[in-house]
Backbone as CSV, one residue per row, in Angstrom:
resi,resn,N_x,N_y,N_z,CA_x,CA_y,CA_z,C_x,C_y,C_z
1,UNK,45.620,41.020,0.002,44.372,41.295,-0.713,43.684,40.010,-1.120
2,UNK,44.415,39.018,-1.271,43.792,37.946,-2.255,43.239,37.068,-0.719
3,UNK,44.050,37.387,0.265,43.535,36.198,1.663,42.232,37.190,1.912
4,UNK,42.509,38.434,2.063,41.055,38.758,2.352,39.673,38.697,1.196
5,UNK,40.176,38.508,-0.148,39.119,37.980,-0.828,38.647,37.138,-0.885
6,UNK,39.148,35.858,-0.466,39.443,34.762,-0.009,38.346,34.591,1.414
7,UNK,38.449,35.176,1.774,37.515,34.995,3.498,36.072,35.691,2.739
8,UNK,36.303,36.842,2.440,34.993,37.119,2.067,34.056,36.319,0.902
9,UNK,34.695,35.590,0.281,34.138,34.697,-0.365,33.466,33.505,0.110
10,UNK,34.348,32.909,1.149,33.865,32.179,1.876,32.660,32.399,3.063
11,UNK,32.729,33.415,3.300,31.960,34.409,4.297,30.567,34.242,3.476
12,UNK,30.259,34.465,2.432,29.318,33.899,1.626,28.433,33.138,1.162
13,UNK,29.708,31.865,1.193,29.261,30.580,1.024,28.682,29.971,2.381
14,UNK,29.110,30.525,3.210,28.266,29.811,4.627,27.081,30.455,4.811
15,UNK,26.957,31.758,4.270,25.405,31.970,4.117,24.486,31.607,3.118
16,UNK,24.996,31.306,1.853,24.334,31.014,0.607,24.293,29.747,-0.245
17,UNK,25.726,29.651,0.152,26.063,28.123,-1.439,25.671,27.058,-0.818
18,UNK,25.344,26.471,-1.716,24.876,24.653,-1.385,25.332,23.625,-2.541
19,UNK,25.365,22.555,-1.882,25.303,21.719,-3.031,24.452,21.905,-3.985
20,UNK,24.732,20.853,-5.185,23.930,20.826,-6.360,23.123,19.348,-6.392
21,UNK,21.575,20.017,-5.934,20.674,19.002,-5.276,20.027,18.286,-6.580
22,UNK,20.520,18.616,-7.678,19.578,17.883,-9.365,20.074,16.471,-9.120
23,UNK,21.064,15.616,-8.464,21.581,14.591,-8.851,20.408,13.792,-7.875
24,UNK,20.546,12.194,-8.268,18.642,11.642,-8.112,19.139,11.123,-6.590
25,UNK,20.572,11.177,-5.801,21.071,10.775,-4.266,20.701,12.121,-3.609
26,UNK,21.039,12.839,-3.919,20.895,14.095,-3.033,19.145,14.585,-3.051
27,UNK,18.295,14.418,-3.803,17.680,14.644,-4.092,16.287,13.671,-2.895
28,UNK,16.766,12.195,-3.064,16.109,11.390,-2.892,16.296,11.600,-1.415
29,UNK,17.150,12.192,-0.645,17.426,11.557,0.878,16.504,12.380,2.046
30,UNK,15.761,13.217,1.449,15.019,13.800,1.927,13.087,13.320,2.121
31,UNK,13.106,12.319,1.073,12.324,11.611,0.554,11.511,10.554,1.620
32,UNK,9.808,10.914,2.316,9.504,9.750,2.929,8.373,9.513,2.246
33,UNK,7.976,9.372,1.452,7.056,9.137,0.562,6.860,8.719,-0.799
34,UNK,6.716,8.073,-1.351,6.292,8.110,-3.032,5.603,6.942,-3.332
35,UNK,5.411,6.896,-4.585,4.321,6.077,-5.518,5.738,5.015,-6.167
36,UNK,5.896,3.481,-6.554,6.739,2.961,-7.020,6.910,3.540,-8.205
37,UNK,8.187,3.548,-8.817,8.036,3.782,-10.177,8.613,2.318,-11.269
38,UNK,8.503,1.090,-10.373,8.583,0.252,-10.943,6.890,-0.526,-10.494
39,UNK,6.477,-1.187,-11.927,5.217,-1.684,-12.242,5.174,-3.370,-11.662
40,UNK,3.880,-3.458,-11.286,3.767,-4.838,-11.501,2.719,-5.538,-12.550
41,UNK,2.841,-6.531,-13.286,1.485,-6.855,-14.075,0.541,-7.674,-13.569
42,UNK,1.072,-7.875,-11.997,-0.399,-8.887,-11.597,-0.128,-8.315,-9.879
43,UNK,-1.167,-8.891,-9.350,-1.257,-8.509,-8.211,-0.377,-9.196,-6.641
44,UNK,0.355,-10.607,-7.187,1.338,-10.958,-6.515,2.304,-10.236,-6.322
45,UNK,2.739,-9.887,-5.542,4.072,-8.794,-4.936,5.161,-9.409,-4.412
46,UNK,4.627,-10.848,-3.864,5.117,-11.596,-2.670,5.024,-11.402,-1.890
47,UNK,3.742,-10.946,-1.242,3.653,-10.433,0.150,4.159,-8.879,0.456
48,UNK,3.620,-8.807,1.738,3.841,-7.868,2.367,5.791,-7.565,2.313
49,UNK,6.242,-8.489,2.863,7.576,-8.627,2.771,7.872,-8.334,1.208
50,UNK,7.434,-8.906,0.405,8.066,-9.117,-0.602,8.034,-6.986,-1.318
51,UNK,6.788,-6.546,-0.773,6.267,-5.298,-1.513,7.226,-4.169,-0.556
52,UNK,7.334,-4.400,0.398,8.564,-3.631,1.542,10.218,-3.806,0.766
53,UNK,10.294,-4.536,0.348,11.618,-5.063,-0.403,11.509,-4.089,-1.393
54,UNK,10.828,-4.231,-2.599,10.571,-3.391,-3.754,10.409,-1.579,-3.210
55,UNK,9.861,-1.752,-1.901,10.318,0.356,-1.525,11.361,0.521,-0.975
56,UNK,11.867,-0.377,-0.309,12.965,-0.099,0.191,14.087,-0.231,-0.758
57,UNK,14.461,-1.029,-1.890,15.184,-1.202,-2.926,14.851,0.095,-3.676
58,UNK,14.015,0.774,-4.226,13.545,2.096,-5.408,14.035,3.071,-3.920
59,UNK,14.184,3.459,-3.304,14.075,4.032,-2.251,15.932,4.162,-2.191
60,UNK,16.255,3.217,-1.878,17.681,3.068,-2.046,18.711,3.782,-2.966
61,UNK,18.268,3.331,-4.004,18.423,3.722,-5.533,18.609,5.066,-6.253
62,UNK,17.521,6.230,-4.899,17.916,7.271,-5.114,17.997,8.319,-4.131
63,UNK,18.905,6.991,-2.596,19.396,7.934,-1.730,19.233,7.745,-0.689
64,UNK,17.565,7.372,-0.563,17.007,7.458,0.731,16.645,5.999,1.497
65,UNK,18.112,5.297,0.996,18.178,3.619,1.741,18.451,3.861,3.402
66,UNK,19.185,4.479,3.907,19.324,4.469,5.616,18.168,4.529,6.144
67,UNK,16.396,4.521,5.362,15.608,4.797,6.164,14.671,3.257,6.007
68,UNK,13.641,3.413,7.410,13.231,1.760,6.727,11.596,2.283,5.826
69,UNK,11.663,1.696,5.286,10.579,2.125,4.000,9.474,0.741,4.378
70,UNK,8.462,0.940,4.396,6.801,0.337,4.342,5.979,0.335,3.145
71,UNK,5.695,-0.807,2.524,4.236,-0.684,1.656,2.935,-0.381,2.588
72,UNK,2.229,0.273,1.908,0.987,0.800,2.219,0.006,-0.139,1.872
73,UNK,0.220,-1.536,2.252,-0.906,-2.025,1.312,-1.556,-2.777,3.310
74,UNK,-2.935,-3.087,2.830,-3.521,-4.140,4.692,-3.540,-5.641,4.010
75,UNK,-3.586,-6.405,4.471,-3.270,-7.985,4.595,-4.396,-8.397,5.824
76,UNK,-4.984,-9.391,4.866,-5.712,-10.155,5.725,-5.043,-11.279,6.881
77,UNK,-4.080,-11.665,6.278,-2.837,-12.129,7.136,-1.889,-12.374,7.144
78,UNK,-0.966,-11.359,8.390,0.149,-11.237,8.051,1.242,-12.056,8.815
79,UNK,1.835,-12.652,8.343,3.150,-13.491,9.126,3.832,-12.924,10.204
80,UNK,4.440,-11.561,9.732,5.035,-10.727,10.942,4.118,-10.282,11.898
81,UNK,2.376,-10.398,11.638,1.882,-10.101,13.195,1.157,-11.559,13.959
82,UNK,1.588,-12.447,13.913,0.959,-13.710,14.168,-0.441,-14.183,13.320
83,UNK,-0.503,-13.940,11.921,-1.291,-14.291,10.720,-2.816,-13.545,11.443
84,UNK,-2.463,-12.239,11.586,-3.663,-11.842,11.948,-3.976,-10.449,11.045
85,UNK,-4.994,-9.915,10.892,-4.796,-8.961,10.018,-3.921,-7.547,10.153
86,UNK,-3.405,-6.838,9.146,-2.621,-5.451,9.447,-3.447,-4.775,8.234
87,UNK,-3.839,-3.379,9.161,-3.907,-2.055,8.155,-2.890,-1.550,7.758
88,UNK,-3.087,-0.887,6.735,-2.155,-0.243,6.027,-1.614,1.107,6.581
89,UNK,-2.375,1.758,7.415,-2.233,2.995,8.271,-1.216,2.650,9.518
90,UNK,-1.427,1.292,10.110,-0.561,1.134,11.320,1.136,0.477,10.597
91,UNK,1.303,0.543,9.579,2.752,0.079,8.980,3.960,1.550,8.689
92,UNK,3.169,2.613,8.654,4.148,3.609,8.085,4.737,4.530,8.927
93,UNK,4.496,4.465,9.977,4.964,5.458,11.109,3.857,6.473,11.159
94,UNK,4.236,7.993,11.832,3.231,8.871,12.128,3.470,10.437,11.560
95,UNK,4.308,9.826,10.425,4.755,10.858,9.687,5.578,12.336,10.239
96,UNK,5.788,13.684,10.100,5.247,13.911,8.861,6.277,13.234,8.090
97,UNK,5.541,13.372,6.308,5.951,12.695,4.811,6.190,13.612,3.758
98,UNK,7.118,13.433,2.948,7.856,14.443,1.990,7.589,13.701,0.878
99,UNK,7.581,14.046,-0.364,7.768,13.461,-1.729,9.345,13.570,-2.123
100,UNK,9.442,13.452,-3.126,10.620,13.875,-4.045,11.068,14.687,-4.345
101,UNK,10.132,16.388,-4.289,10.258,17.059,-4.262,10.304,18.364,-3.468
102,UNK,10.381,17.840,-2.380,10.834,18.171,-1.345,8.973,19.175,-0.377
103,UNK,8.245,18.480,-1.158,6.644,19.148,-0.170,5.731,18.359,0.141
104,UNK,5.653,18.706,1.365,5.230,17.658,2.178,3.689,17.333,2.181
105,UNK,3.296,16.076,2.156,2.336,15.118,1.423,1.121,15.397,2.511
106,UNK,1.843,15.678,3.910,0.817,15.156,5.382,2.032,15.459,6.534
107,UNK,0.947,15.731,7.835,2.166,16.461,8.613,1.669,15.063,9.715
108,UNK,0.394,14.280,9.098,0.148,13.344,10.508,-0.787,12.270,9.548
109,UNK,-0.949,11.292,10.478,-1.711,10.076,9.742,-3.275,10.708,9.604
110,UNK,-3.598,11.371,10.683,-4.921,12.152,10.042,-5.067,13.099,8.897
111,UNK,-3.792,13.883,8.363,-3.780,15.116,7.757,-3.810,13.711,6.276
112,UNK,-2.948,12.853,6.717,-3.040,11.872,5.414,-4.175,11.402,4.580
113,UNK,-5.149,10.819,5.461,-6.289,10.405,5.456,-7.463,11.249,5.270
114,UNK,-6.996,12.538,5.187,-8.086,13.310,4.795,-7.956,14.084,3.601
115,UNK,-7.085,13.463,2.960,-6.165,14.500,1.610,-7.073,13.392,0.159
116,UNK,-7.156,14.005,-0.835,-7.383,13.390,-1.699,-6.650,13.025,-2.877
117,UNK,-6.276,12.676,-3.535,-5.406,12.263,-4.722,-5.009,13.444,-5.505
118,UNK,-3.713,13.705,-5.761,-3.039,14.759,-6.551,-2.067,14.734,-6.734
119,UNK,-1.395,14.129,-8.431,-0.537,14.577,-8.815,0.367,15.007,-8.670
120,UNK,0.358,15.921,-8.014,1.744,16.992,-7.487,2.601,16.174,-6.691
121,UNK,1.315,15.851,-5.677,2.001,15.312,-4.378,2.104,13.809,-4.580
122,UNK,1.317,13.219,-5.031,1.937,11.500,-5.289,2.413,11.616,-6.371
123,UNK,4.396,11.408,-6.423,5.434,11.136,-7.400,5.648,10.039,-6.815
124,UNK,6.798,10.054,-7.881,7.558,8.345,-8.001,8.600,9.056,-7.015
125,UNK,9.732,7.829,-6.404,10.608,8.658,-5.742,11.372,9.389,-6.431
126,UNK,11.336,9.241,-7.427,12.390,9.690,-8.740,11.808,11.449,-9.178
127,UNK,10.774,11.122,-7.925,10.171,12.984,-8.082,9.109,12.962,-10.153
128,UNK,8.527,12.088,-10.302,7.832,12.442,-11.705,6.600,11.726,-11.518
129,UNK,5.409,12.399,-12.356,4.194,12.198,-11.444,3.321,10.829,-12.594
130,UNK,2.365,10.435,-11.973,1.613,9.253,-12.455,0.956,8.968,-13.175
131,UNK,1.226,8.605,-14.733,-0.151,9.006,-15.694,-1.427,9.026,-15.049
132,UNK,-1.919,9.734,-15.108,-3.490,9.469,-15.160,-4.323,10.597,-15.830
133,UNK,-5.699,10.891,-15.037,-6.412,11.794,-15.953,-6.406,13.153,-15.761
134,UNK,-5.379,13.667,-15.019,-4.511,14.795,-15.583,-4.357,15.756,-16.531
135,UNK,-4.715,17.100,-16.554,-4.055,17.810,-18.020,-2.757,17.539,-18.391
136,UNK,-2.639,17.196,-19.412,-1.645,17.018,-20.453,-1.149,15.540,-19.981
137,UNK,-1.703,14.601,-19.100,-1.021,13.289,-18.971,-0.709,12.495,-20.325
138,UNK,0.552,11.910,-20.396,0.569,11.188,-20.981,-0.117,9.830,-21.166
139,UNK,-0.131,8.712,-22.177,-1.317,7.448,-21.861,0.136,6.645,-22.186
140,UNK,-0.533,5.691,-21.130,-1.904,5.464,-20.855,-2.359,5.434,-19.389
141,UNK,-3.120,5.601,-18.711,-3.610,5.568,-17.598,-3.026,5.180,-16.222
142,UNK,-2.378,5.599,-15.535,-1.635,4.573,-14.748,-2.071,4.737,-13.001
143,UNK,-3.101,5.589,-12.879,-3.348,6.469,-11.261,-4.212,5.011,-10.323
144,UNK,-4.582,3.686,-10.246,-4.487,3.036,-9.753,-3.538,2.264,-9.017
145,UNK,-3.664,2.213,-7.611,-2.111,2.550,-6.821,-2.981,1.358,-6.137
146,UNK,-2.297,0.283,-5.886,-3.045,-0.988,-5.297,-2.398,-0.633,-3.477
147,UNK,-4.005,-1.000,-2.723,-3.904,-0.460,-1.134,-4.775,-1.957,-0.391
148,UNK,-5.886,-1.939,-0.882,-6.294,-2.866,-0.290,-7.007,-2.272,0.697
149,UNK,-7.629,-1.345,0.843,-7.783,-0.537,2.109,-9.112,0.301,1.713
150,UNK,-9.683,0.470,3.215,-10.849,1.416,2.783,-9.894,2.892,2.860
151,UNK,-11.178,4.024,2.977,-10.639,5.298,3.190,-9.672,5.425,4.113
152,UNK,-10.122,4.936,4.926,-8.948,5.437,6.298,-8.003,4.978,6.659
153,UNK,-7.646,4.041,5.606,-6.308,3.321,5.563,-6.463,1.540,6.705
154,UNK,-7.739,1.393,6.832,-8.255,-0.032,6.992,-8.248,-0.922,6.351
155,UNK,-7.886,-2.379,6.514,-8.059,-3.758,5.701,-9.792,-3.365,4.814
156,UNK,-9.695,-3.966,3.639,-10.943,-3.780,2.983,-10.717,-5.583,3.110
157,UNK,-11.278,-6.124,3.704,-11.430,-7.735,3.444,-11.807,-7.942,2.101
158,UNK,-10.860,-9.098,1.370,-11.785,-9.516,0.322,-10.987,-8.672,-0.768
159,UNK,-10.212,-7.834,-0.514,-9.882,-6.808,-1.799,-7.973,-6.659,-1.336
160,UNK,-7.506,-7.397,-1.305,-6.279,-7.844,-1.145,-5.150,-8.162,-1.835
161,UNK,-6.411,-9.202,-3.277,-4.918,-9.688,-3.976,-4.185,-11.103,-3.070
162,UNK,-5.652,-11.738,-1.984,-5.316,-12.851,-1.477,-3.808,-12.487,-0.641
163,UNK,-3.955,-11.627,-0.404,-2.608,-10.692,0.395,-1.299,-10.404,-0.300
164,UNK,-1.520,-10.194,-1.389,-0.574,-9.936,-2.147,0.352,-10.716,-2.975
165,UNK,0.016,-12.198,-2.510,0.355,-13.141,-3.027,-0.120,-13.833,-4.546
166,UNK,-1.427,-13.466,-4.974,-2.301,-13.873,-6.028,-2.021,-13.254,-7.282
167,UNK,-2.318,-14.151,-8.184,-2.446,-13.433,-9.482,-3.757,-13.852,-10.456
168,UNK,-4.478,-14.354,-9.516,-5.466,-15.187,-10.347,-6.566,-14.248,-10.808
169,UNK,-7.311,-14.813,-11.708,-8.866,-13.687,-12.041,-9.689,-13.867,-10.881
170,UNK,-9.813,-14.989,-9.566,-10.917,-14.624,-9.149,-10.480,-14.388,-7.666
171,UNK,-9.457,-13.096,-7.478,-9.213,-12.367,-7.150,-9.489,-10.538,-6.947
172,UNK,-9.184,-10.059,-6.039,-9.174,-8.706,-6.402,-8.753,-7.604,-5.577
173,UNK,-8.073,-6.494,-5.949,-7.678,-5.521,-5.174,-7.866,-4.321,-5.205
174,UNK,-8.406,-3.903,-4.159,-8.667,-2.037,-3.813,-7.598,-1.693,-4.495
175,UNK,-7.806,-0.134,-5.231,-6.941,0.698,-5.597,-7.318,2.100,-5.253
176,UNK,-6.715,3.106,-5.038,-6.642,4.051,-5.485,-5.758,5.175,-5.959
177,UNK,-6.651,6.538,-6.513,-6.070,7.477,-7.942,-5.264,8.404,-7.444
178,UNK,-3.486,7.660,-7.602,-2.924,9.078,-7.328,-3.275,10.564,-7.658
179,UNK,-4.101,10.377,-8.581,-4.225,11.915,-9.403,-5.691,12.838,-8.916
180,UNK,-6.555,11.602,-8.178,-7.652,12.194,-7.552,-9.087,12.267,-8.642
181,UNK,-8.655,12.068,-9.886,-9.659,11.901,-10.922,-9.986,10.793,-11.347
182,UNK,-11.312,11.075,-11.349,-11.984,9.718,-12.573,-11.948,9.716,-13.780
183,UNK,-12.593,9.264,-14.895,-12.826,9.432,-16.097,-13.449,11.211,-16.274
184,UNK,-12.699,11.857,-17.434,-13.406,13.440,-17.681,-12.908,13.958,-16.310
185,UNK,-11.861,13.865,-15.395,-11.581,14.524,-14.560,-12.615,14.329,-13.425
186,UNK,-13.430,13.919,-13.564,-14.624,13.776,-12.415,-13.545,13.212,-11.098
187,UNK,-14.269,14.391,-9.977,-13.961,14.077,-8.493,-14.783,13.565,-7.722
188,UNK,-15.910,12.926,-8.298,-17.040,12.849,-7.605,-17.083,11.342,-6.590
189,UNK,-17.070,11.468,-5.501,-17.821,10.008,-4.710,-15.935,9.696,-4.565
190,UNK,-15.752,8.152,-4.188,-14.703,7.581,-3.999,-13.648,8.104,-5.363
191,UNK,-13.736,8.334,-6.533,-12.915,8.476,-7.599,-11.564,9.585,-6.953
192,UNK,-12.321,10.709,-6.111,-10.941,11.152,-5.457,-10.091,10.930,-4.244
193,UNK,-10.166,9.465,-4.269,-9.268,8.923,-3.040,-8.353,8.612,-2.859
194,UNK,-7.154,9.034,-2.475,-5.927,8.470,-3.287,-5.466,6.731,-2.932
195,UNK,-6.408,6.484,-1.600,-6.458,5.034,-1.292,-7.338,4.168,-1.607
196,UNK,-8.588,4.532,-1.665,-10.048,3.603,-1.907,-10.638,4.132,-2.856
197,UNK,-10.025,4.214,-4.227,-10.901,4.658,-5.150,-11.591,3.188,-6.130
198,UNK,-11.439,2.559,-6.265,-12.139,1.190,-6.598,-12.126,-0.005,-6.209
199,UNK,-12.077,-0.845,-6.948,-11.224,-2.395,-6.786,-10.559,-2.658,-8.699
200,UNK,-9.565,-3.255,-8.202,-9.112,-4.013,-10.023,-10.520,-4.804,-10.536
201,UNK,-9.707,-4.867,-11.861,-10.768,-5.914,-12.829,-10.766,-6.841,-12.031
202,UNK,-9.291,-7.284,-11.770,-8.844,-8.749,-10.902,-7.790,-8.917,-11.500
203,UNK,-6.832,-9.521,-9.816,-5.534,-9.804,-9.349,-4.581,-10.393,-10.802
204,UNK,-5.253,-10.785,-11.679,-4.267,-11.445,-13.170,-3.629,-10.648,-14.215
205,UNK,-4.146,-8.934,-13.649,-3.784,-7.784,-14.680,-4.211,-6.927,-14.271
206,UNK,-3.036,-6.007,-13.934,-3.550,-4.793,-12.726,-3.561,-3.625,-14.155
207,UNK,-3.597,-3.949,-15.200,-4.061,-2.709,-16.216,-5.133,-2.337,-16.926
208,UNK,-6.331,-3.530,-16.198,-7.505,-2.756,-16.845,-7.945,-1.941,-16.033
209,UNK,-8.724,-1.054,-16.252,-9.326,0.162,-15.145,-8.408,0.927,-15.135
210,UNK,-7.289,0.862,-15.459,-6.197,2.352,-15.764,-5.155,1.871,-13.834
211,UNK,-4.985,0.840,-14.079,-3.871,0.346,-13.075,-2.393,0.150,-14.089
212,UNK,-1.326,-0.018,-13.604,-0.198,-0.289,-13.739,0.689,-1.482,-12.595
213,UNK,-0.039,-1.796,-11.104,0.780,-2.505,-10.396,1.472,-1.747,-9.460
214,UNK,1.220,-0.653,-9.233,2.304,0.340,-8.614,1.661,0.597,-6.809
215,UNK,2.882,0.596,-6.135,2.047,0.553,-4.481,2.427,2.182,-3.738
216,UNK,1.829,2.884,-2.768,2.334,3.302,-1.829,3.841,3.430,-0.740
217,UNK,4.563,3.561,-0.981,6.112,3.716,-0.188,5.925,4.778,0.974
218,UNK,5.738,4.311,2.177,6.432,5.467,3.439,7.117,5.115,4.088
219,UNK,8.167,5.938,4.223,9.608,6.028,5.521,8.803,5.732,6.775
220,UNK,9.195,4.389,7.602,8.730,4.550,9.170,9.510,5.265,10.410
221,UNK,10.782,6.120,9.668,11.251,7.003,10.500,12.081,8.034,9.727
């Protein structure tokens, strides 16, 4: 009696039981997408290299290190392509992209590029979403996501951050609003882009204008 309770129990579990996916490894390995959830206060990253390091390290951290992870940011010039320029669209692969929470962001680099900023879908990898102007967000402001890029995930010349290297005031870098809002929630014009929604004050303090320092992360496989 007890071997056949025994099978039928198990009989069960191969249709039903699973692990327990709350822990931040199991959770994360599913993960090709997110927003950093570590800040920067100026617009030096160390480069392209240096901003790939920082997703692939947060990335690691909660699981999803076997994959190679990309900043989303374009460079006016980049070392790894013979100091010539890179978009930010040709670094991440061709998706599709998952968050943290396991729903998926974009099934293609076009479905990407045509999505606008939201909350839901741009988390940290840690799966928790981005202050900004949000119901019930907490402050202070944080939905400036430094890209460098127009809409379509193109070099914006000039709006870089001197390629990521700078921290100076007469500097500056494209951002845009994970959350898709402007001030009063307004969606209007560029404010709901989740890539080209402004530029910084400038590269010496990515927290005026409601920045924090925080970049784009995608899995290139």
């Amino acid at each position: 009696m007890l071997r056949i309770a025994a099978l039928a129990l198990a009989a069960v579990c191969v249709a039903g039981c699973t692990k327990n996916s709350s822990g931040p490894t199991e959770r994360g390995t599913g993960t090709t997408v997110f927003v950093t959830s570590a800040r920067s206060t100026t617009g030096n990253l160390g480069g392209l290299s240096g901003a790939d390091a920082i997703c692939q390290n947060l990335a690691t951290a909660v699981g999803a290190g076997n994959k190679t992870w990309r900043a989303y940011l374009s460079v006016e010039r980049d070392a790894a392509n013979g100091n010539r320029p890179t978009d930010a669209r040709s670094r991440i692969g061709n998706g599709p992209w998952f968050n943290a929470k396991g729903v998926m962001v974009a099934s293609n680099l076009s479905a990407l590029h045509a999505l606008k900023g939201d909350a839901n879908l741009f988390v940290t990898e840690k799966g928790e979403p981005i202050n900004g102007q949000w119901v019930g967000s907490p402050s202070p402001v944080e939905h400036d996501i430094m890209t460098g890029s127009t809409a379509d995930g193109t070099l914006l010349a000039g709006f870089t951050c001197g390629d990521w290297t700078s921290d100076s005031t007469s500097t500056f870098g494209q951002v845009g609003h994970s959350d898709g809002f402007g001030p009063n929630r307004d969606t209007s014009g560029a404010l709901s882009s989740w890539n080209s929604a402004h530029s910084n004050q400038n590269c010496a303090n990515t927290a005026p204008r409601g920045g924090a320092g925080r970049i784009y992360c995608f899995a290139t496989n």
